[in-house]
PDB file of N, CA, C and O in Angstrom:
ATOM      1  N   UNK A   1       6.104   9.487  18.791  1.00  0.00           N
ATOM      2  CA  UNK A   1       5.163   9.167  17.732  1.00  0.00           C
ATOM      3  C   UNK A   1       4.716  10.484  17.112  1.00  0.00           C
ATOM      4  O   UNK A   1       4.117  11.286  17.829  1.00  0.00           O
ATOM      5  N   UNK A   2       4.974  10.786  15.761  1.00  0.00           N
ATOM      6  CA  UNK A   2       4.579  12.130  15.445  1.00  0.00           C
ATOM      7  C   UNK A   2       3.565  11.732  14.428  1.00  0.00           C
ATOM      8  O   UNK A   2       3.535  12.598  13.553  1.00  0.00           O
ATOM      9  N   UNK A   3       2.882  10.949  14.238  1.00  0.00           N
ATOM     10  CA  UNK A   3       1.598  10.601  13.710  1.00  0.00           C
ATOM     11  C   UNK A   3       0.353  10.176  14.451  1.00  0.00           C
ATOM     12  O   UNK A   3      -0.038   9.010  14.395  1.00  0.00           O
ATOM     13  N   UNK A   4      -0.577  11.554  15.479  1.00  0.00           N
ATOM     14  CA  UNK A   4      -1.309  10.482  16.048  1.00  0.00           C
ATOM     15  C   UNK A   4      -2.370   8.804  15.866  1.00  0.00           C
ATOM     16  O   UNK A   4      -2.688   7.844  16.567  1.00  0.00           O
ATOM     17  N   UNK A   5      -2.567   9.287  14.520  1.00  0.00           N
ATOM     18  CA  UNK A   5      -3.708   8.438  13.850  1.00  0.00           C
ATOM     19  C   UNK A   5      -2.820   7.009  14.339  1.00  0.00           C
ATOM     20  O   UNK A   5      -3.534   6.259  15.004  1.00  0.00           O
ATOM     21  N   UNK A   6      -1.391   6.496  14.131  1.00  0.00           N
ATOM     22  CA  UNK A   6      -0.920   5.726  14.393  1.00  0.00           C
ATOM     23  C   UNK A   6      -1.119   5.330  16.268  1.00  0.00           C
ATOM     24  O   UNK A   6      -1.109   4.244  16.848  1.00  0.00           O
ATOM     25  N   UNK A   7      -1.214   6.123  16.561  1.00  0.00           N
ATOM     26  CA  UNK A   7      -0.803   5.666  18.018  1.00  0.00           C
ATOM     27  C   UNK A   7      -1.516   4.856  18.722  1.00  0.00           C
ATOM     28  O   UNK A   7      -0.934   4.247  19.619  1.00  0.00           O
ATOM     29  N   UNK A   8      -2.796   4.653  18.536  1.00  0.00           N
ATOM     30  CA  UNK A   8      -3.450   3.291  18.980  1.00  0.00           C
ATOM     31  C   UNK A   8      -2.584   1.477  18.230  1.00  0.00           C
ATOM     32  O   UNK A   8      -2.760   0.290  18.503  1.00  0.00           O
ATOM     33  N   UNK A   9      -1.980   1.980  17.570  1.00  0.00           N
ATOM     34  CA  UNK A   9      -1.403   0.524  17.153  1.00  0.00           C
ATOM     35  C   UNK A   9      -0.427   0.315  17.897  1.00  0.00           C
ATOM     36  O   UNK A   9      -0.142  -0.659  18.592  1.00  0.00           O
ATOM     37  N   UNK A  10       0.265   1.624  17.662  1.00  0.00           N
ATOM     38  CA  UNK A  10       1.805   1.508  18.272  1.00  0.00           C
ATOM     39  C   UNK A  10       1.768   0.555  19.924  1.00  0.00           C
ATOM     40  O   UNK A  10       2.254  -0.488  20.362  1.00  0.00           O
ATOM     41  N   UNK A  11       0.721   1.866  20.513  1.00  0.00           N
ATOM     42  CA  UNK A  11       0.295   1.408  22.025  1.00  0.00           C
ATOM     43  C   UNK A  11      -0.117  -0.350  22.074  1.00  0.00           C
ATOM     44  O   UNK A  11       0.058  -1.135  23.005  1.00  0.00           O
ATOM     45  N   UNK A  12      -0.481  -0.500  21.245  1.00  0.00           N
ATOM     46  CA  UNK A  12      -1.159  -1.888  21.573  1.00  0.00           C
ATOM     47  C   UNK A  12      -0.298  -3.002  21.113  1.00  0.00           C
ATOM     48  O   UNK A  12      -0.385  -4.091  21.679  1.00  0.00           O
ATOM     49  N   UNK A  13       0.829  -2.748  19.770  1.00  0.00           N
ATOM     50  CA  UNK A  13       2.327  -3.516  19.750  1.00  0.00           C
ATOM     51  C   UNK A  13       2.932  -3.234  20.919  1.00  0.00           C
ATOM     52  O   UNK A  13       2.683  -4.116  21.739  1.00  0.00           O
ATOM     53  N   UNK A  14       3.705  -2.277  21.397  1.00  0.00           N
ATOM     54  CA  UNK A  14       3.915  -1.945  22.618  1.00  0.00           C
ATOM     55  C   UNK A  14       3.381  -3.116  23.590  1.00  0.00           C
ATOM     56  O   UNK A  14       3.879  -4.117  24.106  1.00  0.00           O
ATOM     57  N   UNK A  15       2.193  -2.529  23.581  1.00  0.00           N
ATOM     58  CA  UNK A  15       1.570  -3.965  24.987  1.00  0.00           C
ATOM     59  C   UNK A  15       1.603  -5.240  24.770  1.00  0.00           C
ATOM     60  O   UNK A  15       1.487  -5.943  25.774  1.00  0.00           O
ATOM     61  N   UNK A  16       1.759  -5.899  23.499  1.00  0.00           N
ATOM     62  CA  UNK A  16       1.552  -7.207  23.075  1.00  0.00           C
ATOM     63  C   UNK A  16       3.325  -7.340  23.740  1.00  0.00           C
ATOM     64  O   UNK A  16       3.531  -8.230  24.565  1.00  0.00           O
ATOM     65  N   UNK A  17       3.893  -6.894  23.536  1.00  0.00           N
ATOM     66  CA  UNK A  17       5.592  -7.750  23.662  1.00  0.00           C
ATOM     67  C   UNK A  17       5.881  -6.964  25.521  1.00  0.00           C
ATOM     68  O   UNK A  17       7.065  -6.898  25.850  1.00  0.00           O
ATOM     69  N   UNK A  18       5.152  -6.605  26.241  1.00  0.00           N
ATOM     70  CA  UNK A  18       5.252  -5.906  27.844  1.00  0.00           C
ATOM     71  C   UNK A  18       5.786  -7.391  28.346  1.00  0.00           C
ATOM     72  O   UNK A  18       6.230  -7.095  29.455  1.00  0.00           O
ATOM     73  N   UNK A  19       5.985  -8.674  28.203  1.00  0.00           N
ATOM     74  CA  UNK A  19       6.794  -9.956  28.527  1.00  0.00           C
ATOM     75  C   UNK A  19       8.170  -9.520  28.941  1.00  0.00           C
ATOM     76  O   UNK A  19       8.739  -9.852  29.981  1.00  0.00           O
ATOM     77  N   UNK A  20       8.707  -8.614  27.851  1.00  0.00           N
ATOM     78  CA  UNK A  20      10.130  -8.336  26.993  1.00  0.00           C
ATOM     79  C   UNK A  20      10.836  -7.121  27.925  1.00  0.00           C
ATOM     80  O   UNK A  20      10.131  -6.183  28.296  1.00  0.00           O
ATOM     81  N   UNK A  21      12.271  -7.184  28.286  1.00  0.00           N
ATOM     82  CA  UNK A  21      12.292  -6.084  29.160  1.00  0.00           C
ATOM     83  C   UNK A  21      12.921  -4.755  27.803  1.00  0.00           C
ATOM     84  O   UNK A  21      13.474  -4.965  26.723  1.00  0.00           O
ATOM     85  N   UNK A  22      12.483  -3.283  28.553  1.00  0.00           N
ATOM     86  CA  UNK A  22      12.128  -2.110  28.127  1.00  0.00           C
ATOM     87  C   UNK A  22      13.327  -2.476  26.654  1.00  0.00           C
ATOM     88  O   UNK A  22      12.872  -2.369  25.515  1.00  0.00           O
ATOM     89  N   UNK A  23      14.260  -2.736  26.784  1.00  0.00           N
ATOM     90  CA  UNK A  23      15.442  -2.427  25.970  1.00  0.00           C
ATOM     91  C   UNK A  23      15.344  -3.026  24.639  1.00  0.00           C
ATOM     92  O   UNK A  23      15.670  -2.503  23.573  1.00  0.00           O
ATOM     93  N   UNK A  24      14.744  -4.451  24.882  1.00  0.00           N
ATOM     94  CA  UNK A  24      14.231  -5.398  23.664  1.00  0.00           C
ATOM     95  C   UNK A  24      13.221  -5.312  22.808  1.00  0.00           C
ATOM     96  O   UNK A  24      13.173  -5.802  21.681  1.00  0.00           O
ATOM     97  N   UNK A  25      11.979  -4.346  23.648  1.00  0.00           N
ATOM     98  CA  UNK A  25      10.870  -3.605  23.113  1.00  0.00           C
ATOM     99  C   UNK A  25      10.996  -2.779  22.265  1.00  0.00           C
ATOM    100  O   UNK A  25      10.242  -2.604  21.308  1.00  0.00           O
ATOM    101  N   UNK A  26      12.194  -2.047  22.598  1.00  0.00           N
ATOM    102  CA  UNK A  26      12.310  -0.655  21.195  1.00  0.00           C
ATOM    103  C   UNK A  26      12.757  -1.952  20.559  1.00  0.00           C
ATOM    104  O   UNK A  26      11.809  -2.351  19.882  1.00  0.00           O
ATOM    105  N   UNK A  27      13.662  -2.694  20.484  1.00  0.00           N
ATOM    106  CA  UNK A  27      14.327  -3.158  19.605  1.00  0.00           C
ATOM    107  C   UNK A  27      13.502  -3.785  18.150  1.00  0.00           C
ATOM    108  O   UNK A  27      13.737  -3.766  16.942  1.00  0.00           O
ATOM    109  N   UNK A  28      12.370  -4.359  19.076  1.00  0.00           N
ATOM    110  CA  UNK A  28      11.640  -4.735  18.381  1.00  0.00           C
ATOM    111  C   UNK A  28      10.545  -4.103  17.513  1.00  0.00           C
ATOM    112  O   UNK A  28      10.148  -4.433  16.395  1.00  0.00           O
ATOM    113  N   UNK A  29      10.077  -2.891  18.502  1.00  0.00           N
ATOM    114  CA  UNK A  29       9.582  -1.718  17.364  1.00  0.00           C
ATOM    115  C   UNK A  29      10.305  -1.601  16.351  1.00  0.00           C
ATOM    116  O   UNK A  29       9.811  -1.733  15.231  1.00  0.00           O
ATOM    117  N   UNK A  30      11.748  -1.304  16.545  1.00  0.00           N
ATOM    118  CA  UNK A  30      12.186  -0.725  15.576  1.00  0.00           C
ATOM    119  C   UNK A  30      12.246  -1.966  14.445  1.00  0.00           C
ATOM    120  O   UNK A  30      12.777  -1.405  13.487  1.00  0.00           O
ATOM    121  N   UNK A  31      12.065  -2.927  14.171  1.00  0.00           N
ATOM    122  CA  UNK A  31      12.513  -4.237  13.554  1.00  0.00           C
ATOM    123  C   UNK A  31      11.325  -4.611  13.042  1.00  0.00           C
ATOM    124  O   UNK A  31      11.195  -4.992  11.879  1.00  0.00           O
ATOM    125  N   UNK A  32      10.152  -4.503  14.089  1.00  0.00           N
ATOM    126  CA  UNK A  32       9.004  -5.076  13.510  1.00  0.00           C
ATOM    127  C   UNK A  32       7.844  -4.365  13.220  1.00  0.00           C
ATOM    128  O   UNK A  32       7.200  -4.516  12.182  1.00  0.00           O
ATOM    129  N   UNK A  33       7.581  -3.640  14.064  1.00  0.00           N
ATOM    130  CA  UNK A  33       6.327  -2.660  13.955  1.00  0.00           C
ATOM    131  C   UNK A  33       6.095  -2.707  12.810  1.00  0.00           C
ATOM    132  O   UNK A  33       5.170  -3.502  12.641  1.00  0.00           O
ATOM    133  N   UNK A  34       6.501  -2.196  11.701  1.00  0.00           N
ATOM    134  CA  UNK A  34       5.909  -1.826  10.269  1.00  0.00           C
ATOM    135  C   UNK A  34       5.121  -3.096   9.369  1.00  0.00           C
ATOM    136  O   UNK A  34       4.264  -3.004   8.490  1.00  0.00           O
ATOM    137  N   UNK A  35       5.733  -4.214   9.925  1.00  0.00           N
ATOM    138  CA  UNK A  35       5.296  -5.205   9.173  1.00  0.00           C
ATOM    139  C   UNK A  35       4.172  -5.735   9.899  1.00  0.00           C
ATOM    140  O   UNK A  35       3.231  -6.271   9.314  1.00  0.00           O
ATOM    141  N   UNK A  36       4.240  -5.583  11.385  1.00  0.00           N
ATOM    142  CA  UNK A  36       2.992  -5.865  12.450  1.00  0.00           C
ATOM    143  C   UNK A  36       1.621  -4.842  11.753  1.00  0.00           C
ATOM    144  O   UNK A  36       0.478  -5.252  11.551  1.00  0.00           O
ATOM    145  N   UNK A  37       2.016  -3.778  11.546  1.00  0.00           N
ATOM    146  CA  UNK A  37       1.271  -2.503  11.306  1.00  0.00           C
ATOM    147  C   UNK A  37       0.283  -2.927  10.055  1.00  0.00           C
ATOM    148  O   UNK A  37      -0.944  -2.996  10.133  1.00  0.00           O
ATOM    149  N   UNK A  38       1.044  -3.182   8.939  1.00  0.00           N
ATOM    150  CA  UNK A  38       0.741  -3.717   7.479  1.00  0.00           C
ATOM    151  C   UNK A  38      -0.573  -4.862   7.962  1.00  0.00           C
ATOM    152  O   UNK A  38      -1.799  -4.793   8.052  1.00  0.00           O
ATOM    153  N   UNK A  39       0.332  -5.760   8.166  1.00  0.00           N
ATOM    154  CA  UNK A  39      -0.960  -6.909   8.871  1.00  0.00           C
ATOM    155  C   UNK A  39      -2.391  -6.821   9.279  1.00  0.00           C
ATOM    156  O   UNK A  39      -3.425  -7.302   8.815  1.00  0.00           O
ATOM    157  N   UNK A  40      -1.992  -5.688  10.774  1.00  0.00           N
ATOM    158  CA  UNK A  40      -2.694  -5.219  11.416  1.00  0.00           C
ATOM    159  C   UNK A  40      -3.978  -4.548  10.248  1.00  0.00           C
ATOM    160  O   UNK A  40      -5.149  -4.907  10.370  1.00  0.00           O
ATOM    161  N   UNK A  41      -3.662  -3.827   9.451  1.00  0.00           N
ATOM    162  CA  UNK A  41      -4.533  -2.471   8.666  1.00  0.00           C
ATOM    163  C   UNK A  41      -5.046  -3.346   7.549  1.00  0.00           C
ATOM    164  O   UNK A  41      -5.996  -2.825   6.964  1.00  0.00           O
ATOM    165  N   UNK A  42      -4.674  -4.576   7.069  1.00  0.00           N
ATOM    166  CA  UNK A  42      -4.554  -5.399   6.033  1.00  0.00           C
ATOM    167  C   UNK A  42      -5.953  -6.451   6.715  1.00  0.00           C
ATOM    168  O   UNK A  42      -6.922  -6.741   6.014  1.00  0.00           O
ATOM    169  N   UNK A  43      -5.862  -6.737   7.622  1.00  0.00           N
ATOM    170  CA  UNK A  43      -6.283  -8.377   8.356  1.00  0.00           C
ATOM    171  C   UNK A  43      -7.451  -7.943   9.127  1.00  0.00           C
ATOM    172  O   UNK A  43      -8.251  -8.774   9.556  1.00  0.00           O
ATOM    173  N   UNK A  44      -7.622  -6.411   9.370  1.00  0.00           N
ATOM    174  CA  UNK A  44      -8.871  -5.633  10.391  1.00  0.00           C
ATOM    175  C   UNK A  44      -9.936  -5.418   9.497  1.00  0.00           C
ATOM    176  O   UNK A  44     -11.093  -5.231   9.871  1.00  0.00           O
ATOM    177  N   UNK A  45      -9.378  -5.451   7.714  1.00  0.00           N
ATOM    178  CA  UNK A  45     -10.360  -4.544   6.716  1.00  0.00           C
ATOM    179  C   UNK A  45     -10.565  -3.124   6.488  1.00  0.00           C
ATOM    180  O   UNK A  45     -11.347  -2.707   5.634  1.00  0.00           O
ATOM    181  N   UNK A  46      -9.784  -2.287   7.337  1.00  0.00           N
ATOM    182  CA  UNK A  46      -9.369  -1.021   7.501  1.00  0.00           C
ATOM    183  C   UNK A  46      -9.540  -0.432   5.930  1.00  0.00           C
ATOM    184  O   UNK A  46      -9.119  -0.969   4.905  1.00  0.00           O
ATOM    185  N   UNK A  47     -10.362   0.965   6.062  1.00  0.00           N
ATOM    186  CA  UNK A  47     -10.237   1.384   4.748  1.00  0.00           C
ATOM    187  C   UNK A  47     -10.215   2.967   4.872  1.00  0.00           C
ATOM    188  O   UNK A  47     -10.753   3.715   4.056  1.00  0.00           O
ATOM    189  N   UNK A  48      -9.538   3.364   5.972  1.00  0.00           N
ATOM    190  CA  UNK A  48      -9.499   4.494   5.809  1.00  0.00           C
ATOM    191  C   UNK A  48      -8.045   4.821   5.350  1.00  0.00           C
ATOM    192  O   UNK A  48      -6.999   4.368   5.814  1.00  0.00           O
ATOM    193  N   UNK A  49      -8.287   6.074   3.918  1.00  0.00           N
ATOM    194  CA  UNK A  49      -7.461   6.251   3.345  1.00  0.00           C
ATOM    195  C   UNK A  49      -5.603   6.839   3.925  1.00  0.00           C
ATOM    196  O   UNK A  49      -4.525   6.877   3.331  1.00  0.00           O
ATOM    197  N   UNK A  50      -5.914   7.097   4.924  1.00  0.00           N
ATOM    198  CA  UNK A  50      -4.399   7.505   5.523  1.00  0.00           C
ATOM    199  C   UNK A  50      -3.687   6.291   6.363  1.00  0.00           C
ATOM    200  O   UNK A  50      -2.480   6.215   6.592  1.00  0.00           O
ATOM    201  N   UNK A  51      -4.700   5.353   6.777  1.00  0.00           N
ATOM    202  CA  UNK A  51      -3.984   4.208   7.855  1.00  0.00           C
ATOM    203  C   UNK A  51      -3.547   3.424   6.365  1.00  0.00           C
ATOM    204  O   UNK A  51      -2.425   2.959   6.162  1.00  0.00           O
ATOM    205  N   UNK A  52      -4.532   3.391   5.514  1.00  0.00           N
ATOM    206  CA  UNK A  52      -3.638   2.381   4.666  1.00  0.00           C
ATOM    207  C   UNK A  52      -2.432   2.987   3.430  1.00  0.00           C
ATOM    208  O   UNK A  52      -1.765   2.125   2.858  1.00  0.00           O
ATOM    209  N   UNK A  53      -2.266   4.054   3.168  1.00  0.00           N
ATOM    210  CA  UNK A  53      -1.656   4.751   2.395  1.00  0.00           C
ATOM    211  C   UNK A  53      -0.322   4.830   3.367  1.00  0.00           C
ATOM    212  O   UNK A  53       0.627   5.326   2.761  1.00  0.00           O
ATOM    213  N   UNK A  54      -0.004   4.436   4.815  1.00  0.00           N
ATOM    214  CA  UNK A  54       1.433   4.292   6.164  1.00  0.00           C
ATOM    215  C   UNK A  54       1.100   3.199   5.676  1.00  0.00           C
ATOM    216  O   UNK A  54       1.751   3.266   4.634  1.00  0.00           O
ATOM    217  N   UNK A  55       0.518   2.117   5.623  1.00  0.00           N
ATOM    218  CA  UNK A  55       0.644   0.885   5.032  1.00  0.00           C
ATOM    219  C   UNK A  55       1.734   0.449   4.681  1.00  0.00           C
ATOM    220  O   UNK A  55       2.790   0.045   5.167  1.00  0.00           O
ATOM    221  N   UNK A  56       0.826   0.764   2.879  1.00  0.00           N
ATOM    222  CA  UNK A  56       1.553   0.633   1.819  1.00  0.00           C
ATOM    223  C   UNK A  56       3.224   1.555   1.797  1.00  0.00           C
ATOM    224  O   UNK A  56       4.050   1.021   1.056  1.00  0.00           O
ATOM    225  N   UNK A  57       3.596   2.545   2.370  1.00  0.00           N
ATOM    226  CA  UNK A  57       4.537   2.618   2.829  1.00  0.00           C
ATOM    227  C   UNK A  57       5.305   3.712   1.635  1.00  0.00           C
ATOM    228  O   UNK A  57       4.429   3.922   0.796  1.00  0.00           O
ATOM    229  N   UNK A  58       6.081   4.176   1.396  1.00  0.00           N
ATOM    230  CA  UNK A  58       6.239   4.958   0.227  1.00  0.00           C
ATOM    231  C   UNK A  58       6.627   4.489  -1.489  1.00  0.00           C
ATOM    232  O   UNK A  58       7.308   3.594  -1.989  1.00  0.00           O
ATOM    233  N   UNK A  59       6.144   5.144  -1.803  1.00  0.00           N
ATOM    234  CA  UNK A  59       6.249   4.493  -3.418  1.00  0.00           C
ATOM    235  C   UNK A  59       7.945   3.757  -3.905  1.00  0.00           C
ATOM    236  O   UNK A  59       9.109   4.043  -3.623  1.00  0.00           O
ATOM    237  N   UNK A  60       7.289   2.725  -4.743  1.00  0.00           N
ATOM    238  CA  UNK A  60       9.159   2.310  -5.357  1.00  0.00           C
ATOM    239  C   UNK A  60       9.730   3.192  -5.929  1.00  0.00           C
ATOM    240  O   UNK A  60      10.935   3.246  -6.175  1.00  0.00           O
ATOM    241  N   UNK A  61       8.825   4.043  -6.217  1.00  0.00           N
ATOM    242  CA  UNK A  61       9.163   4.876  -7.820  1.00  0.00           C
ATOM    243  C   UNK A  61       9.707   6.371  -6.918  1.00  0.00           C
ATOM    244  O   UNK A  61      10.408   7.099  -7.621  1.00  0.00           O
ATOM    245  N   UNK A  62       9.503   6.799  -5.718  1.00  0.00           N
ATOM    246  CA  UNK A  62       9.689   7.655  -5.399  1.00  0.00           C
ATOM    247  C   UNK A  62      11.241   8.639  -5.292  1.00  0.00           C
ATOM    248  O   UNK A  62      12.276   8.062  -4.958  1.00  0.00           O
ATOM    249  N   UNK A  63      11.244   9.543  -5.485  1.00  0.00           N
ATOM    250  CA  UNK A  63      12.884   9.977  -6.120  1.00  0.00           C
ATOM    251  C   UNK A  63      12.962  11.036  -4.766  1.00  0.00           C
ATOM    252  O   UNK A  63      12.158  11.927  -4.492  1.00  0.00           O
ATOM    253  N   UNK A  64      14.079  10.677  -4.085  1.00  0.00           N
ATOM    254  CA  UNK A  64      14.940  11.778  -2.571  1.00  0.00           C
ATOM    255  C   UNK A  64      15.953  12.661  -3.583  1.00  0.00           C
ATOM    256  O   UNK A  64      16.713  13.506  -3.111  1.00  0.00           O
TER     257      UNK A  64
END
């Protein structure tokens, strides 16, 4: 995790799917987290400007 501000979510997706054995867990980070995350920052009322700006996620318009 190279964002700490994130890591209380991560930890606590993480713990919500601990049912699931280790292998299916990343799987599912990797698949779901972001949209769990969105929810999560969306559905809490969260308004601090950096949890919701990982949110929203990077611009459409943005040029690599």
């Amino acid at each position: 995790m190279n964002c700490p501000e994130i890591s209380p979510f991560y930890h606590e997706f993480r713990a919500s799917l601990s049912a699931f054995p280790e292998n299916e867990i990343d799987a599912l980070v990797d698949s779901d987290f972001v949209n769990w995350y969105k929810y999560q920052i969306n559905s809490r009322g969260i308004v601090d400007p950096l949890l919701l700006s990982l949110a929203w996620g990077p611009s459409a318009s943005a040029k690599v």
